[in-house]
N, C-alpha and C positions, 0 to 999 in steps of 0.2 A: 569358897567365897559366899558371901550373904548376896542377894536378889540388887542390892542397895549397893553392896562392893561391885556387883559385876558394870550396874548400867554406869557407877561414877568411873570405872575402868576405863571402860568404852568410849566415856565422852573424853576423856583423856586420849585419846588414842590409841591404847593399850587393847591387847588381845585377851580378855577375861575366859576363865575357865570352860566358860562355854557362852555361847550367842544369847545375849537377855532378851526378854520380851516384854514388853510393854505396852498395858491398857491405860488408856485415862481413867482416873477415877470415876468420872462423870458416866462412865461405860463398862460398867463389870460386869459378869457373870450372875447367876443366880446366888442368892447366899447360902443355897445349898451348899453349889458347888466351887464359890471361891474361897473357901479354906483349901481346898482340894487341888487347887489349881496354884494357888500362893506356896503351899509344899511344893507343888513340878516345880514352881521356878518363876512363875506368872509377877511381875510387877506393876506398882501401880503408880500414874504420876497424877500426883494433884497442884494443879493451876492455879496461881494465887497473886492475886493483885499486891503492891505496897505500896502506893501510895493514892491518895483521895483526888476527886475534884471539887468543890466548892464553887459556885456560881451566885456571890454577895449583893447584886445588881439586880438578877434575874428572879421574878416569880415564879416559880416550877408548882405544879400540880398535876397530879394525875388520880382518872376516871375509869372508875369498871363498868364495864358495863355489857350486856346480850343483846346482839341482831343478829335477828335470824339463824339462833342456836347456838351462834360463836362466842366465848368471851373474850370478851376487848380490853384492851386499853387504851384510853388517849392519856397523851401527857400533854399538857398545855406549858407554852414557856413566855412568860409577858416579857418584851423588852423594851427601851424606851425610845429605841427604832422601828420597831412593829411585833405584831404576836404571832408565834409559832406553835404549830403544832404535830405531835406523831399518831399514830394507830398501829397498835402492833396486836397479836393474838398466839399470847404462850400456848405453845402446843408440844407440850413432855420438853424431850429433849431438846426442844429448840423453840425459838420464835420468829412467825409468822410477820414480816413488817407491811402492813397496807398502806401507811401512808408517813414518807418520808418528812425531814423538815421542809426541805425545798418544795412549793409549791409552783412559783413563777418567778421570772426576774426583779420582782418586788420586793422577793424575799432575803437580797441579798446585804444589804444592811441590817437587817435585824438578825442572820445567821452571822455574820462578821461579829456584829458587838457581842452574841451569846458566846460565840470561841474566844474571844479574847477576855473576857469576863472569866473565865476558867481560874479558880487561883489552885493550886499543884501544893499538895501537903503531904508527907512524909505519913504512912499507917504502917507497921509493921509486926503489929500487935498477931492481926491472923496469919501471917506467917512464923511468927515465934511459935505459937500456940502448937501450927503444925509440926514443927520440927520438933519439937518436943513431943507429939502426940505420935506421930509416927514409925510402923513399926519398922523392922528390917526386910521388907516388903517394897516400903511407900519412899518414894523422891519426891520433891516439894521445887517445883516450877517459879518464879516471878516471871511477870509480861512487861514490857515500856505500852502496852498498847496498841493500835493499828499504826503505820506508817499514815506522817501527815497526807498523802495524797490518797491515800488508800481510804484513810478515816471518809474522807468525803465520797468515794466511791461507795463503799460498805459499811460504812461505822454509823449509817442512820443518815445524815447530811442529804445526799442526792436521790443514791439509789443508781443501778447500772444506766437506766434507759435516759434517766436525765442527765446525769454524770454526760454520759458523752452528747448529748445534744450540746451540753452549755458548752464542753471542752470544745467544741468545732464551732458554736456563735460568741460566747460569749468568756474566752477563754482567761482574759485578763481577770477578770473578776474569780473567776477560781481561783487563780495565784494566788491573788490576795489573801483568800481564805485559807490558802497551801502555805502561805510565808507565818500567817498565826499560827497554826499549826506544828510545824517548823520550831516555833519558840518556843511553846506549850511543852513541846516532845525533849526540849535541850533542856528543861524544867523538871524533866523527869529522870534523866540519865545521872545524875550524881547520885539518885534515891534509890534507884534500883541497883545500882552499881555498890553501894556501899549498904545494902538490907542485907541480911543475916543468909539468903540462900544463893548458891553458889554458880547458876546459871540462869539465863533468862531468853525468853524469846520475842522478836521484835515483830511484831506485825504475820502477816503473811495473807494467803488466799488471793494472790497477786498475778491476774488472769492476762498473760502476754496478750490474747486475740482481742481485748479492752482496753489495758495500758499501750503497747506498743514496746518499741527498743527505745529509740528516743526520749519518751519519760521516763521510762527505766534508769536509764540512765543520768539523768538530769535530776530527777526527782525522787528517786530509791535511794539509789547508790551513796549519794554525799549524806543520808542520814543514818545507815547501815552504818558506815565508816564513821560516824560521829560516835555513833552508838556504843560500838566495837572498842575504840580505843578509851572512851570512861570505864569501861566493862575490864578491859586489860590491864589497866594502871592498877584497879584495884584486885587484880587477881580472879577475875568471876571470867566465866562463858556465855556467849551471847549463841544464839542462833536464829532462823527463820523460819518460820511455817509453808518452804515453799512447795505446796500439794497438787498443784497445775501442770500442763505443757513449761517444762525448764526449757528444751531447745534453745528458745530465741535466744535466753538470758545465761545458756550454759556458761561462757565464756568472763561474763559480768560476773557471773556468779563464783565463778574461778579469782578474779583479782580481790574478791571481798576479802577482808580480815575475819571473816565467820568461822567458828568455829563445827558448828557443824548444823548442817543441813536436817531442819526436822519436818516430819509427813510427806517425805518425796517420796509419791507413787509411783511405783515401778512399769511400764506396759504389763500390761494391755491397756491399763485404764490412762495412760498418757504419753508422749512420743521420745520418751529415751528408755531401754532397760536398767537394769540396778548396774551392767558391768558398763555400761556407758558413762552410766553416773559414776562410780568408781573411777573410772581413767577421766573424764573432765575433773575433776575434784578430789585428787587422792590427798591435800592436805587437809580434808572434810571429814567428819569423821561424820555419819548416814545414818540417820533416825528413821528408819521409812513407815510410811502409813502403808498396811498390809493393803495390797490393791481390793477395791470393795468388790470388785466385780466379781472376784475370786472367792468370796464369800457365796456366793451363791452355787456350788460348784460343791460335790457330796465332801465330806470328810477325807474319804481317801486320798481324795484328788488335793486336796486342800496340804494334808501330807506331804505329798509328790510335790506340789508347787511352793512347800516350803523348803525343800532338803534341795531344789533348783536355786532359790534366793540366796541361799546361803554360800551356795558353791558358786553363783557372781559375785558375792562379795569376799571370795576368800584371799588373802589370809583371815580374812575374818576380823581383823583389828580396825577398832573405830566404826563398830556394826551392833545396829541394833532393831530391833523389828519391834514395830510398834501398832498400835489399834488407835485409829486420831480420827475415826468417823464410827455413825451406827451402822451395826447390823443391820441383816433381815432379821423380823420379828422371832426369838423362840432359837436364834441361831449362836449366840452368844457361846453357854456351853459345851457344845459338839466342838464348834469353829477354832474357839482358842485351844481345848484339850489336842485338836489334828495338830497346830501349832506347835503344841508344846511335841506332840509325838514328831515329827517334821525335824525338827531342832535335838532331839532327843538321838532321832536315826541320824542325821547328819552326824554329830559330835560322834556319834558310834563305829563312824567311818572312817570320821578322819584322821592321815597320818599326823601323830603330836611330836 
């Protein structure tokens, strides 16, 4: 089987030749050594939006700019309920947000009319491009985006610390920007459901010790499920990025229509193992984010703790081991090559 047969296997439910691996694109190897590694068996998944947002109302601008050694950016947003603005500082693989939309309860009309001002358009263009471009290596991902209540936790909107101040003062006024949001997101589900690439993933990074059960379920679950059944009518797979303590939500997480489960960290780095998650979720088929912790931990060991992963998830069907966070610096090539050896001795063990 090709790298591209085994993972589309897997998400099927099916037991492929052997256990795939998969790095983000965003997160490879050196280019020494990913040809090297793309021979073992190494895949790559690249992340790809389809559809646009548009804001016809709003004046968006954004400012570079250095204080005190950092660069910046503000993005200014005029609305014709009040002006808003962010501060973020790209930093490599990721970015830095200093300073959220929500500033004070003031800001809550002028965040309302900016989300609902969103108009949702169909782009498909960079994902054709990809699937055509890619090799027998590469899987090509679509997103719906952050989950509406989530978007306002992480998607820029609050921020964690105000997030829950406002949810505990001023909680009605969140909804409201939770019920926009809500529409936006049903806006989106026909677009991604019927784009050219064959699964997608809805949201995640959904921290139970900040949501709780009770939003969980009130305010995840009915969009998961919304999600889920546009995604199945047209024949596609949905899943979630859920990379936190699952515990709380194992059970929730059990009645979704998901297809499968992607970046669930295994303990140490969170509170179920991979054979816990297996027996909660055996119609899941398990995309795990390789625990990061475990990355710091020599090669051999790295080994040993793969050919452990494998043998929780066996039969092995509906398994796939994935890279869905960065390294430590310089660790990249060693880390995946243990991987690949891990998955190599495994398969060389087991009874077929």
């Amino acid at each position: 089987m090709t790298v591209r047969e085994r993972i589309e296997a897997a998400l099927r439910h099916e037991r492929p030749d052997r256990i795939p691996f998969t790095v983000y694109a965003s997160k490879p190897p050196t280019p020494a050594a990913l040809p090297v590694l793309k021979a073992r068996g190494m895949g790559l998944v690249e992340r790809i939006g389809v559809y646009d947002l548009h804001f016809p109302n709003c004046a968006i601008s954004s400012t570079r700019y250095e204080e005190e050694g950092r660069r910046l950016v503000r993005t200014d947003i005029r609305t014709p309920c009040g002006d808003l603005h962010t501060i973020r500082e790209p930093a490599g693989f990721t970015t830095w947000t200093h300073k959220h939309l929500f500033t004070d309860e003031n800001d809550y009309k002028a965040i309302a009319f900016y989300l609902a001002d969103a108009v949702v358009t169909t782009n498909y263009a960079c994902a054709q491009q990809l699937l055509q471009e890619a090799d027998e290596n590469t899987v090509v991902r679509a997103s719906f985006g952050l989950e509406p209540l989530q978007h306002l936790v992480s998607g820029g909107v609050f921020g964690t610390m105000h997030f829950c101040m406002q949810w505990m003062d001023h909680r009605d006024e969140i909804l409201k920007l939770y019920e926009i949001m809500v529409e936006k997101r049903r806006l989106a589900y026909p677009i991604v459901a019927r784009s050219p690439v064959g699964h997608a993933n809805y949201g995640g990074n959904v921290v139970p010790e900040i949501v709780g059960l009770d939003a969980f379920r009130q305010y995840y679950v009915p969009n998961y499920q919304e999600a889920a059944e546009e995604m199945h009518r047209n024949g596609k797979l949905i899943g979630v990025h859920f990379d936190a303590n699952c515990r709380l939500f194992a059970d929730d997480i059990a009645r979704l229509d998901l297809d499968y489960v992607e970046a669930f960290t295994p303990a140490p780095d969170t509170d179920m193992t991979l054979r816990e998650a297996r027996e909660a979720w055996p119609d899941k088929v398990l995309w795990i984010n390789y625990p990061s912790s475990v990355h710091l931990r020599s090669e051999a060991e790295i080994e040993r703790i793969t050919v452990e992963l494998c043998q929780q998830a066996e039969p092995g069907d509906g398994f796939l081991i994935g890279i869905t966070e960065d390294l430590p610096a310089q660790r990249e090539d060693g880390n995946y090559r243990a991987i690949l050896d891990g998955i190599d001795r495994y398969e060389a063990g087991r009874v077929k």
